[in-house]
C-alpha positions as CSV (number, residue, x, y, z in Angstrom):
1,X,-44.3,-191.3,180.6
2,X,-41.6,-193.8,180.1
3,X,-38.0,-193.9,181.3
4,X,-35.8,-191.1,180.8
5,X,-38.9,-188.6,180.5
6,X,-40.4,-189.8,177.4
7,X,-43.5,-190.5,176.4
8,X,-44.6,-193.7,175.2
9,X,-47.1,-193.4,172.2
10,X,-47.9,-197.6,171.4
11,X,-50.7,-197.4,174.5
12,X,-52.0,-194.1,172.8
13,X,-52.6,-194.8,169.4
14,X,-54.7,-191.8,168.8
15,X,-51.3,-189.6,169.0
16,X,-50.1,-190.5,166.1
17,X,-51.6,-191.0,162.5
18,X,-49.3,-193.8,160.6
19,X,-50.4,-193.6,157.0
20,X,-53.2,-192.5,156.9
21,X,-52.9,-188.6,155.7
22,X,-54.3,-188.6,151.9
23,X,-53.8,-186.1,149.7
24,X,-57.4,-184.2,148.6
25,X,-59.4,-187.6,149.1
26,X,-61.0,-188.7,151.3
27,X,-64.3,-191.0,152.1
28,X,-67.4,-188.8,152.1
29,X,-68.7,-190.3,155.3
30,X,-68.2,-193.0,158.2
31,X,-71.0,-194.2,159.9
32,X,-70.2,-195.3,163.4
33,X,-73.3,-197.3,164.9
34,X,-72.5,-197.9,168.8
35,X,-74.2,-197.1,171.6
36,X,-71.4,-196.5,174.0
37,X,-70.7,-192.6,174.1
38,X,-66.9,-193.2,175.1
39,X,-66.1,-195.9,172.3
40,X,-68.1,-193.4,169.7
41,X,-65.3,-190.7,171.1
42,X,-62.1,-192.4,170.8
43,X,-63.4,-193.8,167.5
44,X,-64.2,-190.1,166.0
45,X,-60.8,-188.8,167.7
46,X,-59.1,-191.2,165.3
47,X,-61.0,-190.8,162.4
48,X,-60.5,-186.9,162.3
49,X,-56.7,-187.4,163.4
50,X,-56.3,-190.0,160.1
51,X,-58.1,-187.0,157.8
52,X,-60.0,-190.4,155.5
53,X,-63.3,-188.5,156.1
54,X,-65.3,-185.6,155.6
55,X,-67.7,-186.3,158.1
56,X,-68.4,-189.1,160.5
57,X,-71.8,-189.8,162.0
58,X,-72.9,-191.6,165.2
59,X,-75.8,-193.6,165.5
60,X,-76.5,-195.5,169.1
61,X,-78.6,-198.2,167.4
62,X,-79.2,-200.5,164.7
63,X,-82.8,-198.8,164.5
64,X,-81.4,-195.3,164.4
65,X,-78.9,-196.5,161.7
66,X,-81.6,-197.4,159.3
67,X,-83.7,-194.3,159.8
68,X,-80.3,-192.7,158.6
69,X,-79.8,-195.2,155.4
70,X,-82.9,-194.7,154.1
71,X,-83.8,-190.8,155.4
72,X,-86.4,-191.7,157.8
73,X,-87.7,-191.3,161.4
74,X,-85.2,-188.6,162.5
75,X,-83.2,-187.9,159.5
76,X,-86.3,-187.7,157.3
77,X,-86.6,-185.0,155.6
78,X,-82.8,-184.5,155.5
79,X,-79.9,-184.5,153.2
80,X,-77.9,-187.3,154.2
81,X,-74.8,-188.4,153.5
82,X,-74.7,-192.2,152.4
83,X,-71.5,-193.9,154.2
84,X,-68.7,-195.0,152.1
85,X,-67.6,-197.2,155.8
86,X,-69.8,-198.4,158.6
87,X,-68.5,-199.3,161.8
88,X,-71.0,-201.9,163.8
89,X,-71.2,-202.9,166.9
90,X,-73.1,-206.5,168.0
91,X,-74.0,-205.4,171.5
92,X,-76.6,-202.5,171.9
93,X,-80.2,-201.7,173.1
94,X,-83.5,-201.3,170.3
95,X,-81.7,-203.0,167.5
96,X,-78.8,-204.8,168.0
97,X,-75.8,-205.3,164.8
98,X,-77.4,-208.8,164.0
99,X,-81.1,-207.3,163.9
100,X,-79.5,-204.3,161.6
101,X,-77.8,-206.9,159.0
102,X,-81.2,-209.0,158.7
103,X,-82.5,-205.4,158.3
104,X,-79.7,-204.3,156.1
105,X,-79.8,-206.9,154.0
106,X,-83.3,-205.6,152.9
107,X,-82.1,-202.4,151.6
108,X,-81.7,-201.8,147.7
109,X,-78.6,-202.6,145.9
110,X,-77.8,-199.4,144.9
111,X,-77.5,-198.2,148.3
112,X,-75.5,-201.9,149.5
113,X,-73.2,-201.9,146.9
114,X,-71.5,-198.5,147.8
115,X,-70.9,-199.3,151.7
116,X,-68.0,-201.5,153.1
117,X,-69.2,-202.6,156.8
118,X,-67.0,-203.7,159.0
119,X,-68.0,-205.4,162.4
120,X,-65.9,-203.4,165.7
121,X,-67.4,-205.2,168.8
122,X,-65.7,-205.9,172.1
123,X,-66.8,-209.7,171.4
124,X,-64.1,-212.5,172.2
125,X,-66.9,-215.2,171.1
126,X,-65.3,-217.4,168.6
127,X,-69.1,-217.9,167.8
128,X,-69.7,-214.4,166.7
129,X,-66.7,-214.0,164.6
130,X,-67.8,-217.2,162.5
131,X,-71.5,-215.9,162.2
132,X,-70.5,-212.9,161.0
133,X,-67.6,-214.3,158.4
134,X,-70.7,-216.4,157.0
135,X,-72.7,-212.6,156.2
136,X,-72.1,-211.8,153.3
137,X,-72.8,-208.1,153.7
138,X,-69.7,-208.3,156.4
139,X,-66.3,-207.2,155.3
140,X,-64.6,-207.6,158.3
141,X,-64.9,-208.6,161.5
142,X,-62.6,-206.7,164.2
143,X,-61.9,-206.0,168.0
144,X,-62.4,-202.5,169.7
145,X,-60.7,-200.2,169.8
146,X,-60.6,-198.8,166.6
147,X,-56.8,-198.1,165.3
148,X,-54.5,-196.5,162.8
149,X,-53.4,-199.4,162.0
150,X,-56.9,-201.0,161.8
151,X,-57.9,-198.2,159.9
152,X,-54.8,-198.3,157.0
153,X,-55.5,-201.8,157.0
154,X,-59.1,-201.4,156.1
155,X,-58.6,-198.3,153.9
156,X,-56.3,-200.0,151.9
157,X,-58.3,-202.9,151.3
158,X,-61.1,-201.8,150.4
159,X,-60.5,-198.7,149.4
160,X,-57.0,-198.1,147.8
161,X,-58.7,-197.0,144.4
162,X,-60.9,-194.0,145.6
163,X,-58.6,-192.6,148.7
């Protein structure tokens, strides 16, 4: 709480949803691949409050991510959801966001062509934000936590047509 009894909502972004409530459309899926359990959370907490998604998915690995890509390990056998929006991390155990994109990049076009990725890590190293503007496959490379703002800012760019 803030003077005079109210509440201040700029350190709780997750209260309120900006722009972000579209009418009938939204993505199909978000994949979130991080392996912090808190992070995933507040990430999904946002993502339902903005109402862009009909279903977001959490992966804890760049490993776990692919099985889901390409229906195997785990999801074989499974009717999955391609992501329209990944969220990736750079820091986690198996198979790390750098090991994914080499891994990634190996997937058919078809399946490439229809995701955006962006790149959410807790990295402040100048030297990762420069490998990753040089990846193609890349859209964006941001700071956690995930916003609304963040999120309009992303929607809009890259997906102002279908939302």
């Amino acid at each position: 709480m803030g003077r005079f009894g109210v509440r201040r909502r700029k350190y709780f972004p997750f209260y309120h949803c900006q722009n972000l409530e579209f009418v009938n459309k939204k993505l199909n899926c978000i994949l979130l691949i991080d392996d912090d359990d808190a992070t995933n959370f507040i990430h999904q907490v946002i993502i339902k409050k903005a109402k862009i998604a009909e279903q977001v998915i959490t992966t804890f690995n760049g490993k776990q991510a692919l099985e889901y890509l390409t229906n195997n390990g785990r999801y074989a056998n499974t009717e999955n959801t391609l992501p329209s929006l990944i969220f990736l991390d750079i820091n986690m155990p198996v198979m790390d966001g750098w090991e994914f994109i080499r891994a990634y990049q190996g997937l058919p076009e078809n399946i490439k062509n229809q995701i955006i990725i962006v790149m959410l890590t807790t990295s402040y190293d100048p030297d990762d934000q420069e490998r990753a503007l040089k990846i193609p496959e890349l859209a964006e490379f941001e700071k956690k936590p995930l916003t609304f703002e963040m999120m309009d800012r992303i929607t809009q760019k890259h997906f102002s047509e279908s939302i």
